[in-house]
N, C-alpha and C positions, 0 to 999 in steps of 0.2 A: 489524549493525544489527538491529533488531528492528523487527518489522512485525507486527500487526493490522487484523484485515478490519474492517470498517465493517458492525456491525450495532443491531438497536433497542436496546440498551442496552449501557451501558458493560460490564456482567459477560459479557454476551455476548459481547463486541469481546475482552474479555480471554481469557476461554479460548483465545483463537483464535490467539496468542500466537508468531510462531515467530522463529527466527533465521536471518538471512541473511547471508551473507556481502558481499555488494554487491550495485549494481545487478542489476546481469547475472543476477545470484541469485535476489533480488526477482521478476523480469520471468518468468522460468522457473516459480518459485512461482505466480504468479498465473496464468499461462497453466493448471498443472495444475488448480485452484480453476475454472477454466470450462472445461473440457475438457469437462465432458456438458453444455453449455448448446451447442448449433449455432448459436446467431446470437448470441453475444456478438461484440463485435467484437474484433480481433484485439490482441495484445499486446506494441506493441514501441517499441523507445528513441522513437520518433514519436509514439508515442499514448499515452505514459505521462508526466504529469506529476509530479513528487514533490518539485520544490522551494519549492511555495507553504510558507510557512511558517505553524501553525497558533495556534501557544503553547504556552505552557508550560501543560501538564494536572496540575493539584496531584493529581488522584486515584492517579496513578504518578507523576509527576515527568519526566517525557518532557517534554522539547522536540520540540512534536508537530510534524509536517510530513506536509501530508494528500497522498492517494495518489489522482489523479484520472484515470481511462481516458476516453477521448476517445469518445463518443457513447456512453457508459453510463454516467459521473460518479464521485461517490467511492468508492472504493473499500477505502481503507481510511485506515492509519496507521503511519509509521514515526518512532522516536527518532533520526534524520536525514536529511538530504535527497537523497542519494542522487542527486548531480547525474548529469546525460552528462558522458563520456569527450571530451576535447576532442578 
């Protein structure tokens, strides 16, 4: 799946561009991305939402599905949703 962070502009959000393997992958990713921030909150199958569905983005063609941490908000975006593991 592919995931980008959530920044002021679209070209920005895209550089930032990477591939994950799954969830689990995701969740590891993002943890790294706040590792020098001390009071983000923390990152895990609990406080990660990622199957709000966003639309479809014509500017890449992603079927977006926005990436939402739980008391710090969006975070980014992946081209699927990346449910939990039943």
């Amino acid at each position: 799946m592919k995931f980008r962070e959530h920044r002021g502009g679209f070209d920005e959000s895209m550089a930032t561009v990477v591939e994950v393997a799954d969830r689990a992958a995701l969740l590891e990713h993002m943890r790294k991305l706040l590792q020098s921030y001390p009071s983000a909150p923390p990152v895990t199958d609990e406080t990660v939402d990622i199957v709000s569905y966003y639309g479809i983005d014509q500017r890449n063609g992603w079927d977006t599905y926005i990436v939402i941490l739980k008391d710090y908000g969006p975070f980014g975006f992946t081209d699927s949703p990346a449910e939990k593991a039943p």
